[in-house]
Biopython code that builds the backbone (N, CA, C, O; Angstrom):
import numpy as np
from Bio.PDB.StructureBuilder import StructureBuilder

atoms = [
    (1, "UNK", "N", (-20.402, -1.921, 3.362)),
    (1, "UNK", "CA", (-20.100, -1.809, 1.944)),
    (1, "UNK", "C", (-19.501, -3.122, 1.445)),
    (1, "UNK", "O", (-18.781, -3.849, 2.130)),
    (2, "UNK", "N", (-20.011, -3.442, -0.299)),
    (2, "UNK", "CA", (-19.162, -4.236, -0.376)),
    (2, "UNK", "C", (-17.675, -4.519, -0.854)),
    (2, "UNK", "O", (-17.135, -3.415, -0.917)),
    (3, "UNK", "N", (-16.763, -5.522, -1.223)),
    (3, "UNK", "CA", (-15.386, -5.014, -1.541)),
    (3, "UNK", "C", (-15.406, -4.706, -2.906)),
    (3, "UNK", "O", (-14.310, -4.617, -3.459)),
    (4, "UNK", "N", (-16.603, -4.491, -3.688)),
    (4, "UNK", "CA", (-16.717, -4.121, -5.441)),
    (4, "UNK", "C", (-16.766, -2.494, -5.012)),
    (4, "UNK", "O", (-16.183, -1.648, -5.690)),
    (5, "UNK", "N", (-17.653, -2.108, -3.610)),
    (5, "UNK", "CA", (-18.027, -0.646, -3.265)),
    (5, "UNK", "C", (-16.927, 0.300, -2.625)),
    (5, "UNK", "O", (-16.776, 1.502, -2.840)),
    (6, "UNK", "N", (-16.318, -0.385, -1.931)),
    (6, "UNK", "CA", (-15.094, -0.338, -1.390)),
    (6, "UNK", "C", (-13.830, -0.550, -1.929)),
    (6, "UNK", "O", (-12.763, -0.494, -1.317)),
    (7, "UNK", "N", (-14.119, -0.957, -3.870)),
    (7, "UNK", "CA", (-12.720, -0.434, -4.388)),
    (7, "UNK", "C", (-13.460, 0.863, -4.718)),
    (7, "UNK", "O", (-12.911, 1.788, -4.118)),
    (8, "UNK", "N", (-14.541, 1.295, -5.477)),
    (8, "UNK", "CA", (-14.830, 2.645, -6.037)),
    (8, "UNK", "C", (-14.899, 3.379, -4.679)),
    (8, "UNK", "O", (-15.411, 4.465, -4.950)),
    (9, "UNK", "N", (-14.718, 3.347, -3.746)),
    (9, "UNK", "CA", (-14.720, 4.555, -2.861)),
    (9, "UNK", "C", (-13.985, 5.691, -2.741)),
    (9, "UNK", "O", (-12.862, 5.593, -3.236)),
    (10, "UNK", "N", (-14.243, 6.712, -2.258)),
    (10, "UNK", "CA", (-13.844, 7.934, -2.485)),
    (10, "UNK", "C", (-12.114, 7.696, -1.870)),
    (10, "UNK", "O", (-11.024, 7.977, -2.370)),
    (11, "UNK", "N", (-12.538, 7.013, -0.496)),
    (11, "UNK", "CA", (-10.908, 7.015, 0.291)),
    (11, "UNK", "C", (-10.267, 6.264, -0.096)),
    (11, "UNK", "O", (-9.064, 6.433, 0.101)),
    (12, "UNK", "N", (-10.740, 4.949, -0.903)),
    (12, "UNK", "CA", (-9.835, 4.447, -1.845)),
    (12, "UNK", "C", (-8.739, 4.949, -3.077)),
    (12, "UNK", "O", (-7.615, 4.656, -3.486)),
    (13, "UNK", "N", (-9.548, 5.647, -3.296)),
    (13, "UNK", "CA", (-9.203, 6.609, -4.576)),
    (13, "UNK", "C", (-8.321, 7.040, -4.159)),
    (13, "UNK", "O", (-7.199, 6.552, -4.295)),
    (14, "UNK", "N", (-8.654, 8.347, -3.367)),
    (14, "UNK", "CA", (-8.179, 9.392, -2.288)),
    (14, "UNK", "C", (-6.729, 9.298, -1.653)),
    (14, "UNK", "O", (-5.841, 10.121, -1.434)),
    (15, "UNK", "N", (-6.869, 7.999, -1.464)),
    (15, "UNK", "CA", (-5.281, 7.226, -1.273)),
    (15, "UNK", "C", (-4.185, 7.012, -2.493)),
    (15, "UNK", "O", (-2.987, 7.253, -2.343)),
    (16, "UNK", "N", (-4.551, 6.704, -3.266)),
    (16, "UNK", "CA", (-3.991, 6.777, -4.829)),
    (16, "UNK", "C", (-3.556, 8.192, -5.231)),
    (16, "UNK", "O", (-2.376, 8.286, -5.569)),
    (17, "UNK", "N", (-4.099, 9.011, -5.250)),
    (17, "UNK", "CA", (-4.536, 10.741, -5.309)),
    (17, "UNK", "C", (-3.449, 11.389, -4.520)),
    (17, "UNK", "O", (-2.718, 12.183, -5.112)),
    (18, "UNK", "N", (-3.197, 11.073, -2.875)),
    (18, "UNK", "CA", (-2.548, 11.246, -2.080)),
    (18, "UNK", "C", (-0.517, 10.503, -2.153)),
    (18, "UNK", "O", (0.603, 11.011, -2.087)),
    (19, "UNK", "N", (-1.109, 9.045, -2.325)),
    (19, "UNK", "CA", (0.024, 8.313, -2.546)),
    (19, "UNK", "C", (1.154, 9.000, -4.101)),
    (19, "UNK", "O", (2.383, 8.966, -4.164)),
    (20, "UNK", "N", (0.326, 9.470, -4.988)),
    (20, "UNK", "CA", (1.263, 10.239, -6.377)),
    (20, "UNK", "C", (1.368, 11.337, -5.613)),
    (20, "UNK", "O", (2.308, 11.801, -6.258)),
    (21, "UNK", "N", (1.212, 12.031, -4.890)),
    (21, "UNK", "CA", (1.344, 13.656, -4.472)),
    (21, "UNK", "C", (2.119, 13.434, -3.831)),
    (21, "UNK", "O", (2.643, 14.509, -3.540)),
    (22, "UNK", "N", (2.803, 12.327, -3.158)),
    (22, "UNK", "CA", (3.903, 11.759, -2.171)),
    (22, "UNK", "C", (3.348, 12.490, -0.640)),
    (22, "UNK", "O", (4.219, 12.893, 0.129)),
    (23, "UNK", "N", (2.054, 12.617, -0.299)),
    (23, "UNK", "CA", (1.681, 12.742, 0.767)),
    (23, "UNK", "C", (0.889, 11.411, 1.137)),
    (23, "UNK", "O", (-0.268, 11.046, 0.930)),
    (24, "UNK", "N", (2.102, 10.774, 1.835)),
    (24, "UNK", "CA", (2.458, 9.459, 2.433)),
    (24, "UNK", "C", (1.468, 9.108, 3.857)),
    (24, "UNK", "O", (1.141, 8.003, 4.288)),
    (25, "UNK", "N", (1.214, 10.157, 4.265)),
    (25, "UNK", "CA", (0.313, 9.995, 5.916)),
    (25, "UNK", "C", (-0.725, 10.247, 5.826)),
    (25, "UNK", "O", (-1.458, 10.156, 6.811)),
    (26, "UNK", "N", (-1.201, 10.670, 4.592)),
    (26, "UNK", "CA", (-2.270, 10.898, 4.390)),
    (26, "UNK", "C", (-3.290, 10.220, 3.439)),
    (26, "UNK", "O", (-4.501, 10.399, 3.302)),
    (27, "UNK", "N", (-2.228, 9.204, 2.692)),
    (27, "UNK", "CA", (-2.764, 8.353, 1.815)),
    (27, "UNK", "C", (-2.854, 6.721, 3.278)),
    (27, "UNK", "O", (-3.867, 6.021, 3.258)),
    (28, "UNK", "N", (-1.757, 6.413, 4.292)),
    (28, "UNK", "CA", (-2.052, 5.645, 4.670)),
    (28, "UNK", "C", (-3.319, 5.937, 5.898)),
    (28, "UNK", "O", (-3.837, 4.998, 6.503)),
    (29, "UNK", "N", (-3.644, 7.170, 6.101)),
    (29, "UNK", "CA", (-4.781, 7.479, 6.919)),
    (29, "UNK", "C", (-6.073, 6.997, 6.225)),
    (29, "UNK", "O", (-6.942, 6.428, 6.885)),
    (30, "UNK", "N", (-6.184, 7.179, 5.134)),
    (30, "UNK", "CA", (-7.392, 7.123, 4.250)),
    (30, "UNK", "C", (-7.837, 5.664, 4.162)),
    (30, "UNK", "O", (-8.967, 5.229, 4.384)),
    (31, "UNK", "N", (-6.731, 4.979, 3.795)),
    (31, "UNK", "CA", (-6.550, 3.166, 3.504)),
    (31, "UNK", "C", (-6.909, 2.922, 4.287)),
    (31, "UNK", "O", (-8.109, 2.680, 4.158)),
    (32, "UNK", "N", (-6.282, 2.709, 5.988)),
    (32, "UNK", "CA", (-6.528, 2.670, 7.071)),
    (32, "UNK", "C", (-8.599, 2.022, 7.331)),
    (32, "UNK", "O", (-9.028, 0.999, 7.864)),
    (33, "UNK", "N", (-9.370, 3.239, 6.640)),
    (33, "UNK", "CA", (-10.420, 3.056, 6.941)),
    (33, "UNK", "C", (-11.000, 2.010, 6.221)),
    (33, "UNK", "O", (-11.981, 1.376, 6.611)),
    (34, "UNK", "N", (-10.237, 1.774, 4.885)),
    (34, "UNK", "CA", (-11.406, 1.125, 4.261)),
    (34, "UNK", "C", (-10.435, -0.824, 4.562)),
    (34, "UNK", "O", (-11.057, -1.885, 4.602)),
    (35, "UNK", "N", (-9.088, -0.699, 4.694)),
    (35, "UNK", "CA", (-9.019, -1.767, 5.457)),
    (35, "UNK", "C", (-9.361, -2.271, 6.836)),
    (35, "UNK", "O", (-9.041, -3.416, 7.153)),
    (36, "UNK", "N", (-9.843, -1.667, 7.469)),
    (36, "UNK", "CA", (-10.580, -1.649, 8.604)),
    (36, "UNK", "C", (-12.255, -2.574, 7.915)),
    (36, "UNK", "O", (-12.511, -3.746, 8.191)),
    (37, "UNK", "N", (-12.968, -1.858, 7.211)),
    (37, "UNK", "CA", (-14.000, -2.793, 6.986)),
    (37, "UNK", "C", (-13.807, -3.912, 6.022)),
    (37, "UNK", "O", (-14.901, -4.478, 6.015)),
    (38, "UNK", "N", (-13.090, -4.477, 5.285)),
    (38, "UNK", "CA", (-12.314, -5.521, 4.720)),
    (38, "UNK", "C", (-12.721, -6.874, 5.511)),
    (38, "UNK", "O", (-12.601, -6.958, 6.733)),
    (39, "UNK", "N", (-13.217, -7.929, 4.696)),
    (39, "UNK", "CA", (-13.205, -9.227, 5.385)),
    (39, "UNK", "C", (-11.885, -9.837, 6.233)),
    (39, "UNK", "O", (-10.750, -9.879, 5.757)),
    (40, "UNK", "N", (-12.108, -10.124, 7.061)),
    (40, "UNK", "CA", (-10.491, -10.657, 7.787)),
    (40, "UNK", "C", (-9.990, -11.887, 6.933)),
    (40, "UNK", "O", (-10.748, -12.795, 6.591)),
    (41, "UNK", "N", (-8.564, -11.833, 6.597)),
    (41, "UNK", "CA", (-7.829, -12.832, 5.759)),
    (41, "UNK", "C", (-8.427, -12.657, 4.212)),
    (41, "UNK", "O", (-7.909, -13.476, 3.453)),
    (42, "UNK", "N", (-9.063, -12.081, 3.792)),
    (42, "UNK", "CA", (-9.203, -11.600, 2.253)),
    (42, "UNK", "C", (-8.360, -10.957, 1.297)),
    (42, "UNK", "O", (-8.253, -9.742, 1.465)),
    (43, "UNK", "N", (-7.662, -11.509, 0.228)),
    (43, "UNK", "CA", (-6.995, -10.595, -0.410)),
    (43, "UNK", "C", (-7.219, -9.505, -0.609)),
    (43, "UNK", "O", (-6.165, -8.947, -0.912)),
    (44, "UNK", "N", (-8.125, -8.767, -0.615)),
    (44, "UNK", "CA", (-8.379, -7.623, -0.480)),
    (44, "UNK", "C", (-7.830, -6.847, 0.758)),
    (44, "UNK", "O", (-7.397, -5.723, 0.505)),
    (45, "UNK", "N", (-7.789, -7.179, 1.789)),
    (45, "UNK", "CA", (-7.614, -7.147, 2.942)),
    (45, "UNK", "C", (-5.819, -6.960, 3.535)),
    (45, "UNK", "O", (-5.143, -6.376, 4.383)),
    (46, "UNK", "N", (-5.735, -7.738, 2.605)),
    (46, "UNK", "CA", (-3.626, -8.532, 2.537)),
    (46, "UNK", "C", (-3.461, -7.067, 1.838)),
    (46, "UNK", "O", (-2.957, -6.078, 2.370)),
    (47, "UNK", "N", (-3.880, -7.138, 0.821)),
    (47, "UNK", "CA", (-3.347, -5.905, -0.128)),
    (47, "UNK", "C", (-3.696, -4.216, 0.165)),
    (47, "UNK", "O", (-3.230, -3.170, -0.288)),
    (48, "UNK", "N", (-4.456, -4.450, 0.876)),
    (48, "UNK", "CA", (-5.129, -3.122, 0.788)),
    (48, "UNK", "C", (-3.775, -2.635, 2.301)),
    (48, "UNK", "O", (-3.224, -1.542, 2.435)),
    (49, "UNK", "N", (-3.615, -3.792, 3.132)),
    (49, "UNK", "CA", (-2.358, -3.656, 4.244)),
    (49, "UNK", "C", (-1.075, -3.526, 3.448)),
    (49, "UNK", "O", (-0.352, -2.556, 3.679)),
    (50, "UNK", "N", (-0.733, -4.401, 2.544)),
    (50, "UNK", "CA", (0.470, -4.099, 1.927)),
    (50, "UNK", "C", (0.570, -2.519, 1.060)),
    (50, "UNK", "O", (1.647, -1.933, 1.176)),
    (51, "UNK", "N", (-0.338, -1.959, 0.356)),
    (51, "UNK", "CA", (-0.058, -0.428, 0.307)),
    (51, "UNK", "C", (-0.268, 0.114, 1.155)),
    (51, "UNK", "O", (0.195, 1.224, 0.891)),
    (52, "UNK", "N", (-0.934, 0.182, 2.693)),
    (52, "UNK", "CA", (-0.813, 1.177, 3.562)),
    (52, "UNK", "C", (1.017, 0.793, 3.902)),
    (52, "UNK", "O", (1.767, 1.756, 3.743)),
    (53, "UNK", "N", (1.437, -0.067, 4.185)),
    (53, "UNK", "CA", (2.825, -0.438, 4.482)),
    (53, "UNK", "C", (3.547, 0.388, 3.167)),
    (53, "UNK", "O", (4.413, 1.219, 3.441)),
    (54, "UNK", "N", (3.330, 0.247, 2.320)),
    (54, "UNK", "CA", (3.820, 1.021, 1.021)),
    (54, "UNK", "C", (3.792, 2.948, 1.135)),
    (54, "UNK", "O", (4.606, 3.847, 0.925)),
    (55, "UNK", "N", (3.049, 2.898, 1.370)),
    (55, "UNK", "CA", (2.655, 4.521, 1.952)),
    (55, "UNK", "C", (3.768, 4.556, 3.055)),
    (55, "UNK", "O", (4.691, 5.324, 2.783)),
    (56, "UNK", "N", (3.878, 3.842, 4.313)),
    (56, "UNK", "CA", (4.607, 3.970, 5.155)),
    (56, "UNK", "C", (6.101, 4.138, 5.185)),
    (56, "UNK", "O", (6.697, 4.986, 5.849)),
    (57, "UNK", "N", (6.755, 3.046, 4.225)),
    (57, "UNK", "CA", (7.932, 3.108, 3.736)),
    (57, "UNK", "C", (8.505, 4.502, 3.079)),
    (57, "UNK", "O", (9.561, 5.135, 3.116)),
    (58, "UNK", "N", (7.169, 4.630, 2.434)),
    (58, "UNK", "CA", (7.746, 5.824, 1.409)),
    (58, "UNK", "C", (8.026, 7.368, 2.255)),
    (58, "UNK", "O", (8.845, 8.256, 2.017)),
    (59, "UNK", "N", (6.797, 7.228, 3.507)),
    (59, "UNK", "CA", (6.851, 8.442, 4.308)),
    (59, "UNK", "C", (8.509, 8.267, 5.443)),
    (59, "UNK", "O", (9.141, 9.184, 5.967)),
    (60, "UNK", "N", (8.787, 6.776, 5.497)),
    (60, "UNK", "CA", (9.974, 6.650, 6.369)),
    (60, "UNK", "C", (10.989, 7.121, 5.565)),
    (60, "UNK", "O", (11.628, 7.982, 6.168)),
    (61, "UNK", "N", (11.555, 6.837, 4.043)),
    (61, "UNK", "CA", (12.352, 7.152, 3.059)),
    (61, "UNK", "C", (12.580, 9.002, 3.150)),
    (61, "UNK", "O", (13.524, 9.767, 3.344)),
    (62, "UNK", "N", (11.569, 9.080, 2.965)),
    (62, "UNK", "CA", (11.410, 10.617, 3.387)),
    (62, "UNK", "C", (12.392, 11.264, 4.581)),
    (62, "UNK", "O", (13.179, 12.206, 4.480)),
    (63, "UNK", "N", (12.145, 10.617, 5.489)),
    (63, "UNK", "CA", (12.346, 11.236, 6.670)),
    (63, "UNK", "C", (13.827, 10.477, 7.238)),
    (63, "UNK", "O", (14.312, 10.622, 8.360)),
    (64, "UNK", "N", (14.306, 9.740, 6.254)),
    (64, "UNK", "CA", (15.812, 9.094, 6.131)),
    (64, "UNK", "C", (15.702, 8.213, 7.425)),
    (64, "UNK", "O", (16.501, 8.405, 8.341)),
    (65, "UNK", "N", (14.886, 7.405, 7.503)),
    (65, "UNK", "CA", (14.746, 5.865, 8.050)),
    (65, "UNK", "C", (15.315, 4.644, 8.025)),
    (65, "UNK", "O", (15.025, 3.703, 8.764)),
    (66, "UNK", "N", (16.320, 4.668, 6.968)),
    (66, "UNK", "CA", (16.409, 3.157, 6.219)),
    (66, "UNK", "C", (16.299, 1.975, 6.551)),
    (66, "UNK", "O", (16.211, 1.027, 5.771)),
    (67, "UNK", "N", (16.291, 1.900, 8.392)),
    (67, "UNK", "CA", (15.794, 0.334, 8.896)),
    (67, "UNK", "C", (14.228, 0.193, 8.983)),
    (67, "UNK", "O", (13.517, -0.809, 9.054)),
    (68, "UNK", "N", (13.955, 1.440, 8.954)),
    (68, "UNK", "CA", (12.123, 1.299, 9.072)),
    (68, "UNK", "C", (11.882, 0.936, 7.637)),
    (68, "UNK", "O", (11.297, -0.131, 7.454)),
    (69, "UNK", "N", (12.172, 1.520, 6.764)),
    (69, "UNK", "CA", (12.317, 1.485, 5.608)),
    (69, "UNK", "C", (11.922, 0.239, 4.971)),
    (69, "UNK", "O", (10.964, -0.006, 4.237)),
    (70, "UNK", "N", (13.205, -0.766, 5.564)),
    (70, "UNK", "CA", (14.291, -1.837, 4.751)),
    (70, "UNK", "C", (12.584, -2.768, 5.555)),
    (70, "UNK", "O", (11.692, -3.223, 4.839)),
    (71, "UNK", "N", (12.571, -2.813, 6.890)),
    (71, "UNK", "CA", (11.413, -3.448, 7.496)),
    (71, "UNK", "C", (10.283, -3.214, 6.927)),
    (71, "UNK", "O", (9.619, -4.195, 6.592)),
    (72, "UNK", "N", (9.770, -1.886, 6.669)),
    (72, "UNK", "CA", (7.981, -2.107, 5.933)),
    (72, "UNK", "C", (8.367, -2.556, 4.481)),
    (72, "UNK", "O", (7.304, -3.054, 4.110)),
    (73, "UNK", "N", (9.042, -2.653, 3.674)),
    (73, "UNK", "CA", (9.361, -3.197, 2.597)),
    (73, "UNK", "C", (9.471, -4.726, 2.212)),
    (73, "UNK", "O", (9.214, -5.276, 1.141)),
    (74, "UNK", "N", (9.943, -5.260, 3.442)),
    (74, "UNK", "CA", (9.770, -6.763, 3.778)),
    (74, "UNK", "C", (8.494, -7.172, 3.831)),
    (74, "UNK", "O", (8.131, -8.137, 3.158)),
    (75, "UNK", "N", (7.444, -6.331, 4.829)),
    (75, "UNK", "CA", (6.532, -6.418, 5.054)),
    (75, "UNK", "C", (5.417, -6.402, 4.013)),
    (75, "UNK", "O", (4.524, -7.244, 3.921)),
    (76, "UNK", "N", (5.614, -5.187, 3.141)),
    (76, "UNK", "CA", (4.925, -5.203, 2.204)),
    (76, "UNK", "C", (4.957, -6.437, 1.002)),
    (76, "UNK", "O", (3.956, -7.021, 0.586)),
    (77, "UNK", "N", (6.046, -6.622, 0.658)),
    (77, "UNK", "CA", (6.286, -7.584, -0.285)),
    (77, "UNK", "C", (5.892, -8.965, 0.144)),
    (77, "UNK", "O", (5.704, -9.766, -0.771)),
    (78, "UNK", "N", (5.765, -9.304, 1.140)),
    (78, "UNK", "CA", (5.114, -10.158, 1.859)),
    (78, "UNK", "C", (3.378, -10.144, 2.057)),
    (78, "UNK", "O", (2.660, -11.137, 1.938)),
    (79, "UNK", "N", (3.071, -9.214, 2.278)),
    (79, "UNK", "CA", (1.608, -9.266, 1.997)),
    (79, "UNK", "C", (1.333, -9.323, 0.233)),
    (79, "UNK", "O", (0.456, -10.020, -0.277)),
    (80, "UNK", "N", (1.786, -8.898, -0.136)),
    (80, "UNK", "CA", (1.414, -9.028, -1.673)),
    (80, "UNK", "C", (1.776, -9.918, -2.243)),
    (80, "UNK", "O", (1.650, -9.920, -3.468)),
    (81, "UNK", "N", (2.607, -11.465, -1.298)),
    (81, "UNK", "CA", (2.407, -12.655, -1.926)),
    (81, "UNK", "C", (1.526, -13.704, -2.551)),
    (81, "UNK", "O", (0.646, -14.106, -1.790)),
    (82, "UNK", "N", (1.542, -14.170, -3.579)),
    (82, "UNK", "CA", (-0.017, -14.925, -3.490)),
    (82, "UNK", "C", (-1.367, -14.195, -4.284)),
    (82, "UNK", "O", (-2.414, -14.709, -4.677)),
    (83, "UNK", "N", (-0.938, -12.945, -4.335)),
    (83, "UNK", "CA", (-2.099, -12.073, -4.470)),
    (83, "UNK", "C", (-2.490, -12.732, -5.958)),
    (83, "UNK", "O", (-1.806, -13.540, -6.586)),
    (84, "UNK", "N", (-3.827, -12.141, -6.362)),
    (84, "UNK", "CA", (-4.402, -12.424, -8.006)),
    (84, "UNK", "C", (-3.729, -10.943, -8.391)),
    (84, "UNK", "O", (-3.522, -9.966, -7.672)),
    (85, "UNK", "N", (-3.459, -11.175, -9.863)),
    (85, "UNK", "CA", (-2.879, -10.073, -10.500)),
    (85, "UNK", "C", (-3.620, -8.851, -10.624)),
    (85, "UNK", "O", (-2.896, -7.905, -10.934)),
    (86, "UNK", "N", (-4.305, -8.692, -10.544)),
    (86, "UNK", "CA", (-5.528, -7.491, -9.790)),
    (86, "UNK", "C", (-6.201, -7.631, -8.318)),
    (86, "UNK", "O", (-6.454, -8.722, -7.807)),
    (87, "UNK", "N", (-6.358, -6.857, -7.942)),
    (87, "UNK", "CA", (-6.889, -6.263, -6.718)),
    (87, "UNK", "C", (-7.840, -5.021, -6.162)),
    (87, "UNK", "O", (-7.520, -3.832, -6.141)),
    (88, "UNK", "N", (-8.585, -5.368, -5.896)),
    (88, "UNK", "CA", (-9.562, -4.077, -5.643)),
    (88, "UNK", "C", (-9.149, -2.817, -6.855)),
    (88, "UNK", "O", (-8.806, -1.644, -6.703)),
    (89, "UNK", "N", (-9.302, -3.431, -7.755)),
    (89, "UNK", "CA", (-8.861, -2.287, -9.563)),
    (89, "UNK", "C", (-7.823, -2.341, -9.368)),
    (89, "UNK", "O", (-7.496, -1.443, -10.144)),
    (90, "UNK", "N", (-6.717, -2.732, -8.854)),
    (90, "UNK", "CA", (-5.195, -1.922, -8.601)),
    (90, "UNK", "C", (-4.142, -3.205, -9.235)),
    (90, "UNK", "O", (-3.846, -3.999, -8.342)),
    (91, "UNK", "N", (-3.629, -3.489, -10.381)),
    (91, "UNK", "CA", (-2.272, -3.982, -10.701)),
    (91, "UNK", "C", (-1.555, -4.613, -9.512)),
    (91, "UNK", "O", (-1.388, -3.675, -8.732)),
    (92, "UNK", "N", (-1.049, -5.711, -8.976)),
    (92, "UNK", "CA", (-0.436, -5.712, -7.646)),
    (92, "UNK", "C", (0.920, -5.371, -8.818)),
    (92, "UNK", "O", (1.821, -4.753, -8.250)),
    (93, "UNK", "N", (1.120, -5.566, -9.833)),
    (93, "UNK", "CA", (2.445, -5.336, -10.638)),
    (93, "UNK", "C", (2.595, -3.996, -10.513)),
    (93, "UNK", "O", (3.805, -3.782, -10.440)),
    (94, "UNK", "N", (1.707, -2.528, -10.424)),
    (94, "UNK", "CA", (1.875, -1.638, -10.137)),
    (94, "UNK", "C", (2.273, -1.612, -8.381)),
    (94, "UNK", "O", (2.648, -0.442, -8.307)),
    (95, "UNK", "N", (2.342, -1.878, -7.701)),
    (95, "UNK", "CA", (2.709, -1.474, -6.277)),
    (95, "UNK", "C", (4.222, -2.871, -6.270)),
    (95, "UNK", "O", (4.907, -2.782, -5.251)),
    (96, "UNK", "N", (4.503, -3.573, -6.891)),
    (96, "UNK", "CA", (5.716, -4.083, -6.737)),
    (96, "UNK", "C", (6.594, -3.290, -7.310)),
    (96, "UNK", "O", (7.708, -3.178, -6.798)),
    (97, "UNK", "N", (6.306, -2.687, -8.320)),
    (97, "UNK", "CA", (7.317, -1.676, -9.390)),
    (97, "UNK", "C", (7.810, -0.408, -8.310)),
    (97, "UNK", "O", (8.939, 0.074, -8.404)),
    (98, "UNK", "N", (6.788, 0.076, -7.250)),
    (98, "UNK", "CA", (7.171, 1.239, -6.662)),
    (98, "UNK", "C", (7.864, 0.367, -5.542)),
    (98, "UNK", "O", (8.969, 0.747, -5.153)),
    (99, "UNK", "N", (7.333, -0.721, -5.016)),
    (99, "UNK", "CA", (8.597, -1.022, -4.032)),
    (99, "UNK", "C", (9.634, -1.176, -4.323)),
    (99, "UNK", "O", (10.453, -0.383, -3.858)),
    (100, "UNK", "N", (10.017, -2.046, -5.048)),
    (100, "UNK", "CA", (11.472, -2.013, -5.815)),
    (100, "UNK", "C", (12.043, -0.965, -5.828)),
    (100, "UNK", "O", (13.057, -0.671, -5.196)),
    (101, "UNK", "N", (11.279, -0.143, -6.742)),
    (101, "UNK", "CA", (11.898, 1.346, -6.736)),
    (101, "UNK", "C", (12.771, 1.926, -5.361)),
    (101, "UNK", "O", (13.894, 2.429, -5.398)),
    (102, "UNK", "N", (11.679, 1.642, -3.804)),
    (102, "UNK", "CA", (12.173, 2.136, -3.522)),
    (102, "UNK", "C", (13.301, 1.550, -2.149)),
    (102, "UNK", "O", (13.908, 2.041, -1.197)),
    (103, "UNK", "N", (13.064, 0.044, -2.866)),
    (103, "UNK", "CA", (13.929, -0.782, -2.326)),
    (103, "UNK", "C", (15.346, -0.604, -2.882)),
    (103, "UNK", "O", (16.301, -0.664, -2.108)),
    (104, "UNK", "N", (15.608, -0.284, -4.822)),
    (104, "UNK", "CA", (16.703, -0.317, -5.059)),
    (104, "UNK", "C", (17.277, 1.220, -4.213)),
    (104, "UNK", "O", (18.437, 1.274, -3.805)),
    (105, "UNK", "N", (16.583, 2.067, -4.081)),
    (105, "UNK", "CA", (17.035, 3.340, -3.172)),
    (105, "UNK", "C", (17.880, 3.667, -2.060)),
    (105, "UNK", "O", (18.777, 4.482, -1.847)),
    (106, "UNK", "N", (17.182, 2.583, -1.298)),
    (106, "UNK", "CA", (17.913, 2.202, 0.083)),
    (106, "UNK", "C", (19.095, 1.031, 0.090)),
    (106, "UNK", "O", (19.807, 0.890, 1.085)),
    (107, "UNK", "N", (19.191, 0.519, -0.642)),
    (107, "UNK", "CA", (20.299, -0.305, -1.536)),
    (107, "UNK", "C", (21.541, 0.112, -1.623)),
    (107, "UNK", "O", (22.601, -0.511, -1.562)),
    (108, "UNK", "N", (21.229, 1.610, -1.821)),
    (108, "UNK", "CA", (22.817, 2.245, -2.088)),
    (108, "UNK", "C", (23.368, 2.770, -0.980)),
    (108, "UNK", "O", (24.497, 3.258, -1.024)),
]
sb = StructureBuilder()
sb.init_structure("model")
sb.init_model(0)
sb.init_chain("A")
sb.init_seg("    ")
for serial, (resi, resn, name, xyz) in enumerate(atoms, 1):
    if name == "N":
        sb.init_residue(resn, " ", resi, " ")
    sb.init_atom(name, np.array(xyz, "f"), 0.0, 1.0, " ", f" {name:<3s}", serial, name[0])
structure = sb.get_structure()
């Protein structure tokens, strides 16, 4: 597939769909696949890793983690350096707004 086919994909979506329902393991299961076929070193590729890391955080937050937490949050914000202000359809300004979020969280 290509990465124009592979933003409209179902598990792309599906992850988005999953990620608002706050079912966190199941949105980074989905990602998982379609960053798997992703060109290696492609922004697409960076980003599509930085929301599965985003998914991850949020499922660690959950489960009262805060060093796993405080770590995929680093991680994430780090892959989404550099990025173009869109991404496979997706705002990277939308997935910095939820890290923060849930960076100021673990903050307190």
């Amino acid at each position: 597939m290509s990465v124009f086919d592979l933003a409209i994909c179902d598990a792309w979506t599906a992850g988005w769909t999953f990620l608002e329902a706050e079912c966190f393991w199941e949105a980074h299961e989905v990602w998982e696949a379609v960053w798997l076929v992703l060109p290696p070193n492609s922004a697409e590729r960076r980003f599509v890793q930085a929301v599965i890391q985003l998914a991850n955080a949020s499922l660690k937050e959950k489960m009262d983690r805060p060093q796993a937490v405080r770590r995929l949050c680093v991680a994430c914000r780090s892959g989404l350096n550099g990025l173009p202000t869109e991404v496979m359809g997706i705002r990277v300004v939308r997935v910095l707004e939820r890290l923060s979020a849930i960076e100021g969280r673990i903050a307190t």
